[in-house]
C-alpha angles and dihedrals in degrees: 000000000000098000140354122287129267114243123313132355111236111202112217146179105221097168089050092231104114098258109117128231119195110228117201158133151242137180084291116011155060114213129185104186126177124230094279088058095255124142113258106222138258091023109082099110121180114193120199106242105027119223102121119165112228119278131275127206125192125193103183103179097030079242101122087257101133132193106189120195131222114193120182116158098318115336130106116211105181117189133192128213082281103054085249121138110243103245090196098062110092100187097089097138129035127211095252140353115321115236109208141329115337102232139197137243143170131212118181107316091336138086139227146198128195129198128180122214135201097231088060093264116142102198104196105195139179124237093277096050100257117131109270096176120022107220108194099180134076131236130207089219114212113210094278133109129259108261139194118230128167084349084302122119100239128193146137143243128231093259101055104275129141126216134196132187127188133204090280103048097259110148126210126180133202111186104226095182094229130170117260091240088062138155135220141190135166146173132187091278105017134055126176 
């Protein structure tokens, strides 16, 4: 491999058969490889100026039927099990630079995801990339991941401050006074 790879490796079963492939990526590329470590085609691809975040995969349905996402600056690629770009998805390209990877949530019957930017904004979209839940106001993100809590987005800032959304945008804040190594963890019910 030419560099390290981005964030974590999502095993995944793209043929629906049982057998495992491992997704992920590195500064420049998206790999699928099988479980002799060799690339999956057609998913070995290479994008001009590296810098990807690491990947994201959605199974919406818990079907196998897997969106991965490729995030690098600003720019969404979203694939489908054949390498394919979903033509369907509109948010191809985000207001600012993407921090990390875009996640996935559900709430009730809906989803939800969920994309960090580097300017605070929170963007809160449904499946097809349209805004779900409009977020005004900006966040100072800390290194932690968006959570759900009591059916609210929940995250915090660099300087100790915890921020809650709920279905309607409406954002309320506790200052917690943590450190700004911090860590975070939540479940529907429980956050710590």
């Amino acid at each position: 491999m030419e560099s390290a790879i981005q964030g974590k490796i999502h095993e995944v079963d793209i043929y629906r058969n049982g057998k495992y492939q491992l997704a992920f990526t590195t500064n420049n590329r998206f790999y699928i490889i099988d479980r002799n470590g060799k690339e999956v085609a057609p998913f070995t691809f290479k994008y001009d100026s590296g810098n990807l975040n690491p990947l994201a995969v959605f199974d919406y349905s818990n079907n196998k039927n897997y969106r991965f996402v490729v995030t690098q600056g600003n720019k969404v690629y979203m694939y489908n099990n054949e390498g394919k770009i979903v033509s369907g998805f509109k948010y191809t390209k985000a207001e600012d630079t993407i921090i990390g990877a875009p996640q996935h949530f559900v709430i009730g019957t809906k989803d939800y995801l969920v994309f960090k930017l580097t300017d605070g904004s929170l963007k809160i979209l449904d499946r097809v990339g349209n805004v779900r839940v409009r977020v005004s106001d900006k966040i100072p993100f800390s290194e932690n991941n968006i959570k759900v809590y009591r059916n609210k987005f929940i995250a915090t800032s660099k300087d100790g401050i915890l921020y809650e959304i709920d279905g309607q945008g409406k954002l309320q804040t506790s200052d917690l006074k943590l450190n700004i190594d911090h860590g975070m963890d939540a479940t529907s019910e429980l956050w710590c």
